[in-house]
CHARMM internal coordinates of N, CA and C (Angstrom, degrees):
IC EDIT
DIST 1 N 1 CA 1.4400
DIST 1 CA 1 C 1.5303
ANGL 1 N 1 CA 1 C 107.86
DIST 1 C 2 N 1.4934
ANGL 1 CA 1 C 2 N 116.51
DIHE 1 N 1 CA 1 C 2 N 122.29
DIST 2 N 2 CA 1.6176
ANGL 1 C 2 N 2 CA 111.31
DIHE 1 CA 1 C 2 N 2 CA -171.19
DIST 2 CA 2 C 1.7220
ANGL 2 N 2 CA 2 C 99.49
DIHE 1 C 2 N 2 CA 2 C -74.16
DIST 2 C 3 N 1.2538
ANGL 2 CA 2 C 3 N 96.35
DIHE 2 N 2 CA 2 C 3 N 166.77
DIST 3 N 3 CA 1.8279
ANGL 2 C 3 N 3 CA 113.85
DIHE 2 CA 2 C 3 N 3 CA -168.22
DIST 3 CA 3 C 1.5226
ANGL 3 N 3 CA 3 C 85.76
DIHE 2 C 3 N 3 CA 3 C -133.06
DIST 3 C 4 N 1.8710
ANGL 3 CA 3 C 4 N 123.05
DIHE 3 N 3 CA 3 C 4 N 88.98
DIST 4 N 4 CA 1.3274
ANGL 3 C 4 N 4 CA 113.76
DIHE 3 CA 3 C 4 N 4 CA 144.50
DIST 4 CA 4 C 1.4619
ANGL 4 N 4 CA 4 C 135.62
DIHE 3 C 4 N 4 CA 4 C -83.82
DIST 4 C 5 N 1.8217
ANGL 4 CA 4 C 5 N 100.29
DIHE 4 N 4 CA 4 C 5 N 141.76
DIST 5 N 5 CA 1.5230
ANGL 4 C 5 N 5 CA 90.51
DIHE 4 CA 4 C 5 N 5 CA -170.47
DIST 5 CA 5 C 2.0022
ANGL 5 N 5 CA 5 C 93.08
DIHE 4 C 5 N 5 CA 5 C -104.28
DIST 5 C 6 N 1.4286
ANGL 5 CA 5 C 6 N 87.96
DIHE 5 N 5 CA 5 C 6 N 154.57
DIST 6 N 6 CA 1.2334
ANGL 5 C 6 N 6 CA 106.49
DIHE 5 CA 5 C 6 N 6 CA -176.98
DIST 6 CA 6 C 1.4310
ANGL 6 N 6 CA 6 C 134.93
DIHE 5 C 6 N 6 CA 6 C -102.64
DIST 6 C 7 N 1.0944
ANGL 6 CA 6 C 7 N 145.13
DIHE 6 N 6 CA 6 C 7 N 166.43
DIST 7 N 7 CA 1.5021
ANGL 6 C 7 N 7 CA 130.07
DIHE 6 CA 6 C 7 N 7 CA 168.10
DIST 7 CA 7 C 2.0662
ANGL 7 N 7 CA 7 C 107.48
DIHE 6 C 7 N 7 CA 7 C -142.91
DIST 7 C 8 N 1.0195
ANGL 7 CA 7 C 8 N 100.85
DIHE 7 N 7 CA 7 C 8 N 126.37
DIST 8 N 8 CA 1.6984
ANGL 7 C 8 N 8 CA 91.86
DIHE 7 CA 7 C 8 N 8 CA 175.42
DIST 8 CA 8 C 1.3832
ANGL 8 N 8 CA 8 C 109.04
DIHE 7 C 8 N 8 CA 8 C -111.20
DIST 8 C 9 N 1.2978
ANGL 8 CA 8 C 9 N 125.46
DIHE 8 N 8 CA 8 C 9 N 118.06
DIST 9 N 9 CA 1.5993
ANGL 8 C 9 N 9 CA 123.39
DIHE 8 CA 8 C 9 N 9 CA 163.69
DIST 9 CA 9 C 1.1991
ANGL 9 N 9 CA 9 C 108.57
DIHE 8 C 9 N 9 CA 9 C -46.11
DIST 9 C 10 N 1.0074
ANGL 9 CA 9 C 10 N 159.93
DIHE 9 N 9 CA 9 C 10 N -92.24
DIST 10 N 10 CA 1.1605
ANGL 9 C 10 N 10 CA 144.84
DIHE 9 CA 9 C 10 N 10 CA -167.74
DIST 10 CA 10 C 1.2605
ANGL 10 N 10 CA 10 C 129.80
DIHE 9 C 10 N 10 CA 10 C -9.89
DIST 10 C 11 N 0.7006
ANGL 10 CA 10 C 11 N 120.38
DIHE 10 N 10 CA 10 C 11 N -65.47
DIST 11 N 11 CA 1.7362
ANGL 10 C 11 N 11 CA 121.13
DIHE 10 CA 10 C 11 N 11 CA -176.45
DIST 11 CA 11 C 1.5016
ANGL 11 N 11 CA 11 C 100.43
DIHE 10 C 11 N 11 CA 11 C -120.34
DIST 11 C 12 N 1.1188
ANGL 11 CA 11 C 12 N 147.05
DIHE 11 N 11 CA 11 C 12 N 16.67
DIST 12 N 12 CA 1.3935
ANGL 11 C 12 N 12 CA 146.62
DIHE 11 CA 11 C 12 N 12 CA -177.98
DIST 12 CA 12 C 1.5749
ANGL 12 N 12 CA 12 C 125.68
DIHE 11 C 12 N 12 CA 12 C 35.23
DIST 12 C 13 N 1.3562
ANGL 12 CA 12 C 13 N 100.50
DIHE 12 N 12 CA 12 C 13 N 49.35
DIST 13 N 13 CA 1.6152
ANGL 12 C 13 N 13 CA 123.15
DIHE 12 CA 12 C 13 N 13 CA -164.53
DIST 13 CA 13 C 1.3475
ANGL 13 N 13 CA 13 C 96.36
DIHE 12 C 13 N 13 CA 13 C -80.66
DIST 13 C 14 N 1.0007
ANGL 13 CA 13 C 14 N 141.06
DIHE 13 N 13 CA 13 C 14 N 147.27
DIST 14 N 14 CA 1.9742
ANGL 13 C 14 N 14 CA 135.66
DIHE 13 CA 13 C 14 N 14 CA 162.78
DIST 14 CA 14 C 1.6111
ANGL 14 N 14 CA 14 C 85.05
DIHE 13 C 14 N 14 CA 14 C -123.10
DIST 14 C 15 N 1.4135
ANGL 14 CA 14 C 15 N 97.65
DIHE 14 N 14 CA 14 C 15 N 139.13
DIST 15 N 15 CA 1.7338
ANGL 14 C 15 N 15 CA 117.79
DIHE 14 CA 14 C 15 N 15 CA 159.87
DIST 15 CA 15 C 1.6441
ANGL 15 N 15 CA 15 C 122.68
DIHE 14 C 15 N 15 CA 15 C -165.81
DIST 15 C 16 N 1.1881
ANGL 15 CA 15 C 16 N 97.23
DIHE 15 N 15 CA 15 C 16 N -177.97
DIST 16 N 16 CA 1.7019
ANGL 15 C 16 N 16 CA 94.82
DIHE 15 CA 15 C 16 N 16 CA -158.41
DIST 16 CA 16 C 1.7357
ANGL 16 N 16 CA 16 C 79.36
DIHE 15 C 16 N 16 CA 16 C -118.94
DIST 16 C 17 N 1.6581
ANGL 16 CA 16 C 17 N 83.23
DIHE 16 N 16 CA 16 C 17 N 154.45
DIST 17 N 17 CA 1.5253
ANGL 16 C 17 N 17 CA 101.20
DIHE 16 CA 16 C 17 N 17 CA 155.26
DIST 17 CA 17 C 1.5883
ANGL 17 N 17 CA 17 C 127.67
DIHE 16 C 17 N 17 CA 17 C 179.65
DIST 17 C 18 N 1.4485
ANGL 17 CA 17 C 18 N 105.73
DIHE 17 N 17 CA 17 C 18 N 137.93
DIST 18 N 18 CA 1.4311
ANGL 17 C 18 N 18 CA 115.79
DIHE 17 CA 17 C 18 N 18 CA -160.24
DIST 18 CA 18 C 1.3854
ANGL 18 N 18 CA 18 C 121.26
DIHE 17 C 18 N 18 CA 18 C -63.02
DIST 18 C 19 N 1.4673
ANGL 18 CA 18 C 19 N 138.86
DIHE 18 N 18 CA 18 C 19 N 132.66
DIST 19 N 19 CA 1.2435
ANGL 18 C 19 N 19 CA 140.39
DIHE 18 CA 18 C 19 N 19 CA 173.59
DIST 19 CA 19 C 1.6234
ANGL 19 N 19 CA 19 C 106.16
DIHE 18 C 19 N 19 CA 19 C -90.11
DIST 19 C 20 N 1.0158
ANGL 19 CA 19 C 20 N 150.93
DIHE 19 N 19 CA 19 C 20 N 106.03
DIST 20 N 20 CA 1.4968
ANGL 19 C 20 N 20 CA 132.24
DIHE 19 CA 19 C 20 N 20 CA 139.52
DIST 20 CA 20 C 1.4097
ANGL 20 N 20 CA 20 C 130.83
DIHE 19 C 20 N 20 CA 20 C -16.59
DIST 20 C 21 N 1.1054
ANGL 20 CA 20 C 21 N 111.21
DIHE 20 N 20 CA 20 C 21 N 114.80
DIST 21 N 21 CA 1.8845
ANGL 20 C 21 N 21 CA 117.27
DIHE 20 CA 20 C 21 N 21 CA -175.18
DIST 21 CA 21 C 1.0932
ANGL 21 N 21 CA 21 C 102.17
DIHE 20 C 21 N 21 CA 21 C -52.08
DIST 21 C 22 N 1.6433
ANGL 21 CA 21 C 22 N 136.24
DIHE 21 N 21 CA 21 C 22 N 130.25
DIST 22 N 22 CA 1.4844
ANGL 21 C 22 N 22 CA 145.03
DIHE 21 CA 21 C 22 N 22 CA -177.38
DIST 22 CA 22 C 1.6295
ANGL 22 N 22 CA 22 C 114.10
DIHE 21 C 22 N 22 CA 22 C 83.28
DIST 22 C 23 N 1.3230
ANGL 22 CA 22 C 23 N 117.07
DIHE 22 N 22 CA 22 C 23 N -24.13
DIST 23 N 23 CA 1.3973
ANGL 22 C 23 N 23 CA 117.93
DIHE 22 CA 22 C 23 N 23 CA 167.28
DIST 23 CA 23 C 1.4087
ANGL 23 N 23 CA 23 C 128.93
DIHE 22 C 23 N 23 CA 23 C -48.79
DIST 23 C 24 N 1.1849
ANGL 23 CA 23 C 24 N 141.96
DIHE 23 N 23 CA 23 C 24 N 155.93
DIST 24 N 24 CA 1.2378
ANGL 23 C 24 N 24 CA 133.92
DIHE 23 CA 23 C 24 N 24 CA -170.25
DIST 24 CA 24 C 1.9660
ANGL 24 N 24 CA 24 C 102.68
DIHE 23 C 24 N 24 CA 24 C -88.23
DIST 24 C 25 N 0.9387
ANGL 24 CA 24 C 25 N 136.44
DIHE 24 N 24 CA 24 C 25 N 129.88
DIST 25 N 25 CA 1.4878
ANGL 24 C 25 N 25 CA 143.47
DIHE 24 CA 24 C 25 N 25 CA 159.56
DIST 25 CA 25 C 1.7527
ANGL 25 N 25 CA 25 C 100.16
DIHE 24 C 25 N 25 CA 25 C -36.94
DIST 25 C 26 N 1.2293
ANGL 25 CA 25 C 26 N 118.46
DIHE 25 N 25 CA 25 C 26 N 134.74
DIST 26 N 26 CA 1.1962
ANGL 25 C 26 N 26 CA 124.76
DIHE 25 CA 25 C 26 N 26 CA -172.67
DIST 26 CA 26 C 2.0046
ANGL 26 N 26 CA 26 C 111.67
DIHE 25 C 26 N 26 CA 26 C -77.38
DIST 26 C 27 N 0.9546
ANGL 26 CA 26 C 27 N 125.52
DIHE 26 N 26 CA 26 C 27 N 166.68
DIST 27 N 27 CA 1.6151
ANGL 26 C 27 N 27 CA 104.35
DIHE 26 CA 26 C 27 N 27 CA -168.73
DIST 27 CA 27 C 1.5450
ANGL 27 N 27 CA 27 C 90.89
DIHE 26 C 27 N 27 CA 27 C -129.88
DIST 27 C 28 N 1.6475
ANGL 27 CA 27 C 28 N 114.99
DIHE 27 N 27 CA 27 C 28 N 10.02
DIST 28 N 28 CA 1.3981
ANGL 27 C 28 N 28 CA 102.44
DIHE 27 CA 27 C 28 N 28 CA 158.09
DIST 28 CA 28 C 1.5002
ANGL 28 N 28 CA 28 C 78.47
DIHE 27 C 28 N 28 CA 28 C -156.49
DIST 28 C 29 N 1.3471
ANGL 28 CA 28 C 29 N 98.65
DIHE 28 N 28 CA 28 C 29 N 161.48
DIST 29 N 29 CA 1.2468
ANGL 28 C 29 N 29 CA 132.27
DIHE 28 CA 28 C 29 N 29 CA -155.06
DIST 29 CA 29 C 1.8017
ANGL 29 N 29 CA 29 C 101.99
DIHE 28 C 29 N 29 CA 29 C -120.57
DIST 29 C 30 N 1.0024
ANGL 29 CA 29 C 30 N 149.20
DIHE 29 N 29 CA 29 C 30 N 120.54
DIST 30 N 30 CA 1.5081
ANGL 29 C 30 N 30 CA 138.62
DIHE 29 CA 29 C 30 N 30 CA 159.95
DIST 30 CA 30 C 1.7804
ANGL 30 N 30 CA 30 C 103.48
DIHE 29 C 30 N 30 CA 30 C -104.22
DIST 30 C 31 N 1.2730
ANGL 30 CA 30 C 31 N 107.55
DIHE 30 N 30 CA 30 C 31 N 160.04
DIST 31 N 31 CA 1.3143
ANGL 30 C 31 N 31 CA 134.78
DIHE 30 CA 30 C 31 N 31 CA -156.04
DIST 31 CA 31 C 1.6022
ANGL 31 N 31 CA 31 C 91.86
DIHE 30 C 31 N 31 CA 31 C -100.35
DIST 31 C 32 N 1.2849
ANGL 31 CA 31 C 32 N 110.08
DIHE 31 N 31 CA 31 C 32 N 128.31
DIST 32 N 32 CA 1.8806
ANGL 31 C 32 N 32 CA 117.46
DIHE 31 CA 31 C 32 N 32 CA -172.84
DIST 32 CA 32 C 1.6760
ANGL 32 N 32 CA 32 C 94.04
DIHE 31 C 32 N 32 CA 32 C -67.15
DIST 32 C 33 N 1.5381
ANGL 32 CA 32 C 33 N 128.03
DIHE 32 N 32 CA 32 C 33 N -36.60
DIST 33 N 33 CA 1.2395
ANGL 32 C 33 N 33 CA 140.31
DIHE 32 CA 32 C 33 N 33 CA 177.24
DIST 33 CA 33 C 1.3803
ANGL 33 N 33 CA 33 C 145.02
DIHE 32 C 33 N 33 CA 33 C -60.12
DIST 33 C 34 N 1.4831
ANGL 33 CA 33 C 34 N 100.30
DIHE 33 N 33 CA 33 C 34 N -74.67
DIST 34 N 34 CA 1.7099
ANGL 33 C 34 N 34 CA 109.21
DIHE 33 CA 33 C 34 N 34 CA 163.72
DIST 34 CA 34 C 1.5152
ANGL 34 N 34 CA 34 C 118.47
DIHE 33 C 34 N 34 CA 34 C -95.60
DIST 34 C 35 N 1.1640
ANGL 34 CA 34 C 35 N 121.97
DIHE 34 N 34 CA 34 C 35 N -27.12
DIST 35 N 35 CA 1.6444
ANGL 34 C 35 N 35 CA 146.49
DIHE 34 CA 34 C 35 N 35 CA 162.46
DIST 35 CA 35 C 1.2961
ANGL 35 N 35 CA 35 C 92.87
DIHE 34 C 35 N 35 CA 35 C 92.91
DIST 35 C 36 N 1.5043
ANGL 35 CA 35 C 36 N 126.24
DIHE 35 N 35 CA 35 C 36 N 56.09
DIST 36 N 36 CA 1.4098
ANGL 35 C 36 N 36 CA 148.22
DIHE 35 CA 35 C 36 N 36 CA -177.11
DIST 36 CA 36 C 1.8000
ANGL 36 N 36 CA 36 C 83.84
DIHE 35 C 36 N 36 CA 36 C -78.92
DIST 36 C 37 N 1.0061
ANGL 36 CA 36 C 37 N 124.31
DIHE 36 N 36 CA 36 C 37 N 138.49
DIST 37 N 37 CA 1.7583
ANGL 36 C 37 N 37 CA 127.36
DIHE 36 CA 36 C 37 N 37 CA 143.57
DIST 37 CA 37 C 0.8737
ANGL 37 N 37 CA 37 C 142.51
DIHE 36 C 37 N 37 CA 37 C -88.95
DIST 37 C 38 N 1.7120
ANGL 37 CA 37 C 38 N 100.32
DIHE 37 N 37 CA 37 C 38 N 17.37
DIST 38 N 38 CA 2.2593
ANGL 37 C 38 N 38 CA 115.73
DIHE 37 CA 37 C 38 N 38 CA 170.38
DIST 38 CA 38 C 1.1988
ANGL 38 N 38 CA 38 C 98.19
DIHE 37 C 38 N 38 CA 38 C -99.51
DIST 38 C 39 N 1.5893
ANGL 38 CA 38 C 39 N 134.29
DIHE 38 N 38 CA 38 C 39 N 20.00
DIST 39 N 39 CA 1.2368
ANGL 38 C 39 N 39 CA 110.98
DIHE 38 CA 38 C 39 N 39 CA -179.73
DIST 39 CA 39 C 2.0176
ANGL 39 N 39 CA 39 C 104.32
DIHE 38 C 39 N 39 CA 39 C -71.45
DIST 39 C 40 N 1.7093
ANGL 39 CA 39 C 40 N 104.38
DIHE 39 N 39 CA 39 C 40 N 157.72
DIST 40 N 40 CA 1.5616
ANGL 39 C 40 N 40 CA 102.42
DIHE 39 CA 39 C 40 N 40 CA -157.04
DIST 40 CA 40 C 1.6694
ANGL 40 N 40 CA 40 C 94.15
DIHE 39 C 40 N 40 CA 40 C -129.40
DIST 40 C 41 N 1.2397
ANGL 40 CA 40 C 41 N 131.37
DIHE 40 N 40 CA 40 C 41 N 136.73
DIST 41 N 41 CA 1.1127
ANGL 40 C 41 N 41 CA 120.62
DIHE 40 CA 40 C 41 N 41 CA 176.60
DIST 41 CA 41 C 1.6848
ANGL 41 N 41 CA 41 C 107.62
DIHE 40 C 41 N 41 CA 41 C -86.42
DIST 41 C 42 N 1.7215
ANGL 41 CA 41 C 42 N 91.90
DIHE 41 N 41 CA 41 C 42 N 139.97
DIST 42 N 42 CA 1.6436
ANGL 41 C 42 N 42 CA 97.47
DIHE 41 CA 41 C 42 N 42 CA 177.65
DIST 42 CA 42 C 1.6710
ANGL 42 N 42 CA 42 C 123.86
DIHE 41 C 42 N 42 CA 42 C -131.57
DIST 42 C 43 N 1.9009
ANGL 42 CA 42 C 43 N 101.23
DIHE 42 N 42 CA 42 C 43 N 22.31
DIST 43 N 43 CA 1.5091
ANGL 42 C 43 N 43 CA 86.49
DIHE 42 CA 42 C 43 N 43 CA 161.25
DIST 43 CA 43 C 2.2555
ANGL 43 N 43 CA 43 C 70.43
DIHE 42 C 43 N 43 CA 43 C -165.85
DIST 43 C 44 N 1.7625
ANGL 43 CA 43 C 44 N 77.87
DIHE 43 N 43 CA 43 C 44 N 169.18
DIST 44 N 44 CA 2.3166
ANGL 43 C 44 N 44 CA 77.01
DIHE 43 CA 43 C 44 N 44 CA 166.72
DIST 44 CA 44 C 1.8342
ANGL 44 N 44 CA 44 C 77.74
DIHE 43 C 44 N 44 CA 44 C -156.70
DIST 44 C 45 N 1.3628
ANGL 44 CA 44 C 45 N 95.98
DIHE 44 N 44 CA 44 C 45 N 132.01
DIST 45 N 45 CA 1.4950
ANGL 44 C 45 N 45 CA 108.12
DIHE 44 CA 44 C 45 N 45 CA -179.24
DIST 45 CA 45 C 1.8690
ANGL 45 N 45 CA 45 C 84.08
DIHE 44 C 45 N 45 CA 45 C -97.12
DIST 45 C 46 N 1.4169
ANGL 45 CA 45 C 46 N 109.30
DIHE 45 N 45 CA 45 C 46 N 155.90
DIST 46 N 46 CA 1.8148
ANGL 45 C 46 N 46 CA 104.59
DIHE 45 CA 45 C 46 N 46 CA 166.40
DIST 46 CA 46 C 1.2853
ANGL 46 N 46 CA 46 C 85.48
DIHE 45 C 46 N 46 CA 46 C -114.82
DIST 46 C 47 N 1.7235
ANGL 46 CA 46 C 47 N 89.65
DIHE 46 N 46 CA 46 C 47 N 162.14
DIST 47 N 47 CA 1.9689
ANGL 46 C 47 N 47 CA 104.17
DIHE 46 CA 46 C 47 N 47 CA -172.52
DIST 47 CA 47 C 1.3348
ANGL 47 N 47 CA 47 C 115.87
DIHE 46 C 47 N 47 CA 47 C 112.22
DIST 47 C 48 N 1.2579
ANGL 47 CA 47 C 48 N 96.16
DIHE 47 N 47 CA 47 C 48 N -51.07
DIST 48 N 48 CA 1.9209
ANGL 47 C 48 N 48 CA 115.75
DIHE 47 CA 47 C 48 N 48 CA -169.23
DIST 48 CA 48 C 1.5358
ANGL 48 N 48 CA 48 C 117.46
DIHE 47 C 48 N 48 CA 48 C 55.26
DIST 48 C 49 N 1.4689
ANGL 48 CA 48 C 49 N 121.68
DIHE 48 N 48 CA 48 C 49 N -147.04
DIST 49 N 49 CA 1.2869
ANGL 48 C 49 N 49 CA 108.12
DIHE 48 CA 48 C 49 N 49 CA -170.11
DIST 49 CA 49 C 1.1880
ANGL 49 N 49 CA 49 C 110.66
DIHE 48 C 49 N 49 CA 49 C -86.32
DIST 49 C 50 N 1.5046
ANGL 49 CA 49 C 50 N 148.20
DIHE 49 N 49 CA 49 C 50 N 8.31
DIST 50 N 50 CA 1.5643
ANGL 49 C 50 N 50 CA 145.00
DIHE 49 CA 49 C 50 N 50 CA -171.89
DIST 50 CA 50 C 1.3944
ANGL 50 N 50 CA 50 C 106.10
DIHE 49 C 50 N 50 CA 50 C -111.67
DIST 50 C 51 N 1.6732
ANGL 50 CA 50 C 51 N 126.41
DIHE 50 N 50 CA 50 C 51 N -25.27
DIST 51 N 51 CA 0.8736
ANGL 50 C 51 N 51 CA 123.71
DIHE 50 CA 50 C 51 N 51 CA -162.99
DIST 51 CA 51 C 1.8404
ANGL 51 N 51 CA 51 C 114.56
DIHE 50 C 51 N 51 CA 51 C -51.98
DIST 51 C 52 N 1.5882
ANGL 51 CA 51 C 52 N 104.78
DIHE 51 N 51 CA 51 C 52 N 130.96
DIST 52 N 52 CA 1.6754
ANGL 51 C 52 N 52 CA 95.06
DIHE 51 CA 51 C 52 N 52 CA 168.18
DIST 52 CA 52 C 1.9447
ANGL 52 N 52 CA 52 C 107.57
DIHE 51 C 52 N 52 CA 52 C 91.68
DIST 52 C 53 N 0.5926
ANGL 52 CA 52 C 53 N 125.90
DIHE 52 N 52 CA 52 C 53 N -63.25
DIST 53 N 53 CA 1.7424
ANGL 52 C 53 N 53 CA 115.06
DIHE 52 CA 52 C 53 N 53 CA 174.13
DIST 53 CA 53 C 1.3618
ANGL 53 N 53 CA 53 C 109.79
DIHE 52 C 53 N 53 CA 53 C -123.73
DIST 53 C 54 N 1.6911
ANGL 53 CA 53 C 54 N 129.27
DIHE 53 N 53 CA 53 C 54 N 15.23
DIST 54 N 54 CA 1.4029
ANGL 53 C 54 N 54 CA 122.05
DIHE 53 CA 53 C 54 N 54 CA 167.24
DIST 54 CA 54 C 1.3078
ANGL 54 N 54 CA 54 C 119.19
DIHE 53 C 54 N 54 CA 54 C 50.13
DIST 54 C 55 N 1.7045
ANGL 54 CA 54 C 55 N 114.99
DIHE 54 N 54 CA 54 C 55 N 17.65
DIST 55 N 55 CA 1.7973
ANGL 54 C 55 N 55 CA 122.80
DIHE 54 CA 54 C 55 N 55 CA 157.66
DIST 55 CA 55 C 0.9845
ANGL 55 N 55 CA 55 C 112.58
DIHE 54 C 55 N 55 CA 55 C -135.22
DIST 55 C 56 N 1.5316
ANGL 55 CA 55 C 56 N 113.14
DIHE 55 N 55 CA 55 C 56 N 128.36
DIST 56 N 56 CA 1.7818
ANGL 55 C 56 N 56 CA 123.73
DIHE 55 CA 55 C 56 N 56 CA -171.62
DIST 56 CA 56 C 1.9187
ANGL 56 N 56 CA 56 C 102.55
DIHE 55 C 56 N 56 CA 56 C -64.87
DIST 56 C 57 N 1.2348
ANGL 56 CA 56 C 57 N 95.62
DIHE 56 N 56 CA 56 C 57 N -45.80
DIST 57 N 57 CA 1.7989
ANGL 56 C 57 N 57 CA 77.52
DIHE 56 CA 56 C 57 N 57 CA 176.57
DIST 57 CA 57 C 1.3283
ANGL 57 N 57 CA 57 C 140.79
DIHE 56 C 57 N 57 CA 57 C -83.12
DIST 57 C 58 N 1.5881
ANGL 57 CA 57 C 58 N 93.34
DIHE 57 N 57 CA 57 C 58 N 24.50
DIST 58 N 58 CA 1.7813
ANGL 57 C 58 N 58 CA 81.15
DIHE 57 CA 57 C 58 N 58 CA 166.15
DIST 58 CA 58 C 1.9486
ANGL 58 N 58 CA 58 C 110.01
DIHE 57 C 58 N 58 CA 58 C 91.10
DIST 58 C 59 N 1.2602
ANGL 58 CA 58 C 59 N 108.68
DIHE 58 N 58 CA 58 C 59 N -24.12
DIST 59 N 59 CA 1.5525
ANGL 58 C 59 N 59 CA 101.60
DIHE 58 CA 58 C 59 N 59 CA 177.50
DIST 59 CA 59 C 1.1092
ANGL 59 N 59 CA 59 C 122.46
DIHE 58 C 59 N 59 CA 59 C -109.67
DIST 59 C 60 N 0.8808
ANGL 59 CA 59 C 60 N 122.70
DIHE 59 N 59 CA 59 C 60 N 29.93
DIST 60 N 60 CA 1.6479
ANGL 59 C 60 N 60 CA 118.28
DIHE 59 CA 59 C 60 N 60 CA 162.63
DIST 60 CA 60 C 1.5038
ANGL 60 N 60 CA 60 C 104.58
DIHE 59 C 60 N 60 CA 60 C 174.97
END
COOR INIT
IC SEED 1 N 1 CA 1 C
IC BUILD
């Protein structure tokens, strides 16, 4: 599941947020913060947070 990170001019909020595999990419984006709708995506890791040892924190 990709993990895009985001950026909104507006208030200069950065946040992440998950797409569902096969889902359509959203064609506006809102801001977790001000709920601005220029937020712009500026990175998408693939995998997301489970990818590879199936635990988000890192220990096992």
């Amino acid at each position: 599941m990709p993990v895009w990170t985001l950026h909104c001019p507006g208030c200069g909020n950065g946040f992440r947020s998950l797409v569902m595999e096969g889902a359509r990419v959203p064609a506006v984006w809102v801001c977790s913060a001000c709920g601005s709708r220029e937020a712009t995506p500026i990175d998408v890791q693939e995998g997301g947070l489970f990818a590879g040892g199936g635990s988000a924190c890192g220990c096992g």
